[in-house]
N, C-alpha and C positions, 0 to 999 in steps of 0.2 A: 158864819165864821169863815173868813177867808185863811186858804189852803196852803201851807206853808214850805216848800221842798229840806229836805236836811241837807246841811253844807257838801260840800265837796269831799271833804276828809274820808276817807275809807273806813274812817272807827264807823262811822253808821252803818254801814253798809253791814260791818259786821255784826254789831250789837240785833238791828233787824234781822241775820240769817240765825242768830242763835236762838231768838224768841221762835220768829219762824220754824226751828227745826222742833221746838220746845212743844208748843203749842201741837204741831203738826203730828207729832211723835204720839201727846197725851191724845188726842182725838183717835188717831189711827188704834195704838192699844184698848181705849175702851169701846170702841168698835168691832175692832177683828179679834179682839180677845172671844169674845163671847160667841162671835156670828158662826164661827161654826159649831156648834152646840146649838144658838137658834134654828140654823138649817138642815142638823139632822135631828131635832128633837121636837122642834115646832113647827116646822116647814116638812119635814119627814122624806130628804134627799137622801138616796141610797148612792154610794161608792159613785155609778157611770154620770150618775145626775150630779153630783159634787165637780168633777171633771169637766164635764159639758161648760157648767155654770163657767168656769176658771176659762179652758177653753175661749166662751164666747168674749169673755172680756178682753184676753188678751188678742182676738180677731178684734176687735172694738181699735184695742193697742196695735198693733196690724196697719188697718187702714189710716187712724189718725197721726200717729206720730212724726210722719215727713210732713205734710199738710200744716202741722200745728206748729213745728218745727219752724216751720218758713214764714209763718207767720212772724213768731217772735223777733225771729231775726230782721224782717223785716218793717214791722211797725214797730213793736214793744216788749220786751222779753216783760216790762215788769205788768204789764197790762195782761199777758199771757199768763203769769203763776196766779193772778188775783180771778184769774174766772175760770182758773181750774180749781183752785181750794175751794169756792163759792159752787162747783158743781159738785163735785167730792163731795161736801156737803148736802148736794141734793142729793145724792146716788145714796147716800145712810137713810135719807128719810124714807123714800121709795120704798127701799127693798122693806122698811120696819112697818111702812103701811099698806103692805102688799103681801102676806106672807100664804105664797103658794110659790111650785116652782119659774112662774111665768113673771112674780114678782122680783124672787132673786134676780133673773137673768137680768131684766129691766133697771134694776139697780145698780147692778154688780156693770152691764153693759153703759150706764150713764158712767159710772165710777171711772171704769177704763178711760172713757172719751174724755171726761174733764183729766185724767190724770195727765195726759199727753201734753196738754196744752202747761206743765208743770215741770215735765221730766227733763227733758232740754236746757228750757228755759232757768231753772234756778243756780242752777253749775254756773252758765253760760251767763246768767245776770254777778252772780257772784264775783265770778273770777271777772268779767269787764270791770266791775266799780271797787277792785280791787289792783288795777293795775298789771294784768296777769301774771299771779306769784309763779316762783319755779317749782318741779318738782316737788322737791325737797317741805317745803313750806305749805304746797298743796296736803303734802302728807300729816303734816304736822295740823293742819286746819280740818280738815275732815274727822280726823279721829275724835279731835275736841267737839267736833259736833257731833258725833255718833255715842259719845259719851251725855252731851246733855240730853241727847235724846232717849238714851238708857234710863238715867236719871227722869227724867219725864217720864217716862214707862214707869217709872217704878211708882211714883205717885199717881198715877192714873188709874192702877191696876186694881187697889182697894175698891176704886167710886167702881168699877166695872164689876167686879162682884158682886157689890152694895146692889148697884142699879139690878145687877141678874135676878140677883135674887127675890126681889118680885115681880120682875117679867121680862124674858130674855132678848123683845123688843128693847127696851131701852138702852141700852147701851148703843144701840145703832142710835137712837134718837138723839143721844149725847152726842156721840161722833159726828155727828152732824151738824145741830146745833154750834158745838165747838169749830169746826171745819168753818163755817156759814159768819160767827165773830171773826177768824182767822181774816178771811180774806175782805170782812169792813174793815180792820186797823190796820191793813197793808195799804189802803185806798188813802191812807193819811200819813202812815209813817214811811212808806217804801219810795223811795226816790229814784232816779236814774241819769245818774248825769254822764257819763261816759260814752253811751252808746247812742248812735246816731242813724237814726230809721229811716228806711226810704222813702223819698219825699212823697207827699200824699198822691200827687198826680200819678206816679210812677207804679201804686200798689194796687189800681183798681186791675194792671195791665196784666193778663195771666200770662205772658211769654218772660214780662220781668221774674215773676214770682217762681215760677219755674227754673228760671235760670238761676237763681238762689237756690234752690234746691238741687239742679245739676252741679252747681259748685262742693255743695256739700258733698255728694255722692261722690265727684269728680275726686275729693279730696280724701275720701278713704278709698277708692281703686287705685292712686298712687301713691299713696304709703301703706307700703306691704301690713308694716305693725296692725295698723287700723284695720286693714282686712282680717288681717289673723284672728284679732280680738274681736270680730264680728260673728266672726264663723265660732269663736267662744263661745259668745252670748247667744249663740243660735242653741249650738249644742246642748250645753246646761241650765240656757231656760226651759227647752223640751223638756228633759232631766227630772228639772224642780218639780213640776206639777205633783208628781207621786206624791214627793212628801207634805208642801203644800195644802193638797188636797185630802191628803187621807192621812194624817197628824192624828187628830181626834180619832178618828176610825179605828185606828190600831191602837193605839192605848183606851178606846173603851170595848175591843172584840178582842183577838188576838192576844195582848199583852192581858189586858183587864187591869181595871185602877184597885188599888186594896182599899179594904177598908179600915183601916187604921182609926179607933176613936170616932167610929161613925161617921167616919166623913163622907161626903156627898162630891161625886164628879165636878161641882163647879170646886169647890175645895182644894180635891191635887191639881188644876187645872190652875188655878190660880197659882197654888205653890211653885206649879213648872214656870209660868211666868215671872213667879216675885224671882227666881233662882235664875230665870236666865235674863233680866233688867238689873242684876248685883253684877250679873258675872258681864253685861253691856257696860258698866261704870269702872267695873276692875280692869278688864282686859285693855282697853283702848291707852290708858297710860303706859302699862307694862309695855306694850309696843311699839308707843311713840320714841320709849327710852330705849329701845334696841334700834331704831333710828333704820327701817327697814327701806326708807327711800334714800338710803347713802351713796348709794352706787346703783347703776342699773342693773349689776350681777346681782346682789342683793335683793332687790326688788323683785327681780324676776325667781330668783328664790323662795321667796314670801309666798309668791303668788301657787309656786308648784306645793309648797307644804301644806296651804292651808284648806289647798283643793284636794290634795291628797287626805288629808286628815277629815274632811269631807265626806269622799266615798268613803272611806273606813266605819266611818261612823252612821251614814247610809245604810250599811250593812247591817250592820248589829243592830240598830234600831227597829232593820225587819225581820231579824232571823231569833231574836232574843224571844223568852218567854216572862223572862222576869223585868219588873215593873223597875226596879232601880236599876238596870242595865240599860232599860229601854231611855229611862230620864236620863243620864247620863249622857248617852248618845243623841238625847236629842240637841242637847244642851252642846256638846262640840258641834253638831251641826250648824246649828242657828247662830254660835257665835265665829266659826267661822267661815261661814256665809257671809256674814256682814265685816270682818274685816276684811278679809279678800276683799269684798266689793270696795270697801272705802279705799282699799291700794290701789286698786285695778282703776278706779275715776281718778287719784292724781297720777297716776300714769301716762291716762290716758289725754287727759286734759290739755298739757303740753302741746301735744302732737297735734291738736285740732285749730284751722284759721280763726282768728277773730271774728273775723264777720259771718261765718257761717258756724259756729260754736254749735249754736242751739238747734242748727239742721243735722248735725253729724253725729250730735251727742242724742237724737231722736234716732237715730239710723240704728244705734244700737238697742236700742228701746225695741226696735221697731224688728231685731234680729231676734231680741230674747219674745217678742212675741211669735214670731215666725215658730221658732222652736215649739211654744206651748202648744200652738193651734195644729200645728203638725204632730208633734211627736206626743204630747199632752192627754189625746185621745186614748192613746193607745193603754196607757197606764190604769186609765180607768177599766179599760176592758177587760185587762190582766186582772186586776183587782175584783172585778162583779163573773167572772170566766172561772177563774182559779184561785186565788186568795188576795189579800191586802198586803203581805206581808211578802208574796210574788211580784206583787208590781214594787215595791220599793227597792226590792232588790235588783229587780231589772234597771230601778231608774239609776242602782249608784253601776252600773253597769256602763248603762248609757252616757255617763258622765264621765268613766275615765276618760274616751279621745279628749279631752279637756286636755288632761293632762298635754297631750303631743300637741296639742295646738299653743299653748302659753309656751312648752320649749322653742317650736319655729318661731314666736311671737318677738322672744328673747333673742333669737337668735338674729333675726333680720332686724331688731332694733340696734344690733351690736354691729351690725357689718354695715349700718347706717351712719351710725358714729365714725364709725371710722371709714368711711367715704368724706364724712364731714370735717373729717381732722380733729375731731373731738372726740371726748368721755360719754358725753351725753347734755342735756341743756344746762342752764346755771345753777348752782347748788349742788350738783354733782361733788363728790369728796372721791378723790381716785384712789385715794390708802385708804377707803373704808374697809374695802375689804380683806388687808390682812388686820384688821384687827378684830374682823366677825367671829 
């Protein structure tokens, strides 16, 4: 059968990222739903060795994501997301036919390497064959995809039990499998027409390929915002690992799951997921409707509360004794986690060159690895040292300077605008804010 590309029109491009997030979302859920349960109950990883494993991955994330970055940008972004879903794919199989700790690490360490060649790239593919939307409209597009990916979670989440339940291998096997279909029907439906690679003679040259990457770099050392936001993502992905890594750990040591009607750990586990896959489908409308990218004040607003309600919720999740206090916080964590993130990427998006998109937007990748592999360790030690419940609360610790970093973030994108003689880029609404 000869190979057909989709037209020009931008509707493909979308209709592709929403399957894409779709498909991406259900594999990832029936995957990592379980795998930490298979690693501390079949693989038998205690607290330091859970850390390590995460750890090793994001050094994996570390080394490859400028590399992989520059790739895209230079040959193919869409040629990059199709052999990262396709290794992501191998990285579930690995670790499910490997289960010791040398297995995880080998999986978990494949998983990071393909994911790099992904995390740049799909923003960065996106927004090119889409005409680069503003703000505004970034904001509006993200959320709807983090919502069908909620929605994908939620139907995935049954087959991940189903599968657990008779052998907590499989669900890795799934995710993989599914990852491994993902990236054949990208090889037929995923097209690129916008972007324009460097010619082949030019990429074998490692001073060209470097100097793509110097540009990228060049381009977040002179925009303050970009730095700010780097030094972010350094911060609070060291941060993250606690919880991360030792979720499972403290609601089945510390908190303890009840047992309600004889249920079994995969059980509430599954409950916390169906609970916070509703509350991924509910929240992302409510938020779209308060129109959080109206203004730059606003946004940078967003961004302080949700991080804020974050550590808050950090805290109590490791200090609590009780199992529905503990659900509850986990549940503000996770959900806003992920919208901050989806505000903080059309933020961010704006602000980075077209031609090096997918090196800059790796750069960040490559800060929030920085954080884990560094600071990442430590949480584990706390936790195997002193308690589980001491590293979590150290990590919502570790995560305020967050907070002072997104105000200078706000604050030097404000005093940029106005250098500029403007609000801020298009879609900007300047009365949004007396009407918040």
């Amino acid at each position: 059968m000869r190979y057909r590309r989709p037209t020009r029109s931008p509707r493909p491009a979308r209709r592709v990222m929403f399957v894409l997030m779709a498909v991406m979302a259900a594999a990832g859920t029936i995957a990592f739903t379980v795998a930490p349960l298979y690693r501390l109950q079949t693989v038998g990883l205690d607290p330091f060795q859970l850390v390590v494993v995460g750890s090793a991955m994001e050094a994996t994330v570390f080394v490859a994501e400028i590399p992989t970055g520059i790739v895209a940008d230079a040959v193919s972004r869409r040629l990059s997301i199709i052999i990262g879903h396709a290794g992501m794919g191998l990285g579930f199989l690995v670790e499910a036919a490997w289960p010791t700790f040398a297995g995880v690490m080998a999986g978990q360490v494949l998983w990071g390497l393909a994911y790099t060649f992904t995390s740049g790239a799909t923003t960065a593919w996106l927004t090119g064959e889409l005409g680069d939307p503003d703000r505004t409209a970034l904001s509006s597009l993200f959320l709807r995809l983090s919502r069908t990916g909620s929605v994908a979670a939620l139907v995935a989440l049954p087959v991940a039990w189903l599968l657990a339940g008779g052998s907590l291998r499989a669900p890795l096997v799934a995710g993989g499998v599914l990852e491994l279909g993902l990236a054949a029907w990208l090889v037929v439906a995923m097209g690129e027409e916008r972007f324009t690679p460097t010619p082949r003679h030019e990429r074998s040259t490692a001073r060209h390929l470097a100097g793509i990457g110097r540009a990228g770099l060049h381009a977040m050392r002179r925009n303050r915002v970009l730095a700010w936001f780097a030094l972010f993502a350094l911060v609070v992905g060291g941060a993250s690992e606690a919880y991360d890594r030792l979720y499972e750990a403290q609601l089945l040591g510390p908190v303890g799951l009840p047992d309600w009607f004889g249920w079994s750990p995969l059980v509430s586990f599954a409950l916390l997921s169906m609970a916070s896959a509703v509350l991924g489908i509910v929240v992302p409308p409510l938020v779209e409707r308060a129109r959080p990218a109206a203004s730059l004040q606003r946004h940078t607003r967003w961004l302080l509360v949700l991080t804020s309600l974050q550590i808050v919720g950090l805290l109590v999740f490791g200090l609590t004794g009780l199992f529905i206090v503990a659900a509850v916080a986990a549940l503000v964590i996770e959900r806003c986690r992920s919208v901050r993130d989806t505000l903080l990427s059309s933020y961010l998006v704006p602000l980075t060159p077209p031609a090096e998109r997918a090196t800059v937007l790796s750069a960040f990748g490559q800060a929030d690895a920085i954080g884990q592999v560094v600071i990442g360790p430590a949480f584990g030690i706390i936790g195997r040292v002193i308690s589980i419940p001491a590293a979590l609360v150290a990590s919502a610790v570790a995560t305020t300077p967050g907070l002072a970093v997104i105000a200078s973030a706000g604050r030097a994108r404000a005093a940029s605008d106005a250098r500029d003689g403007s609000s801020g880029p298009p879609g900007d609404d300047p009365v949004a804010p007396a009407r918040a």
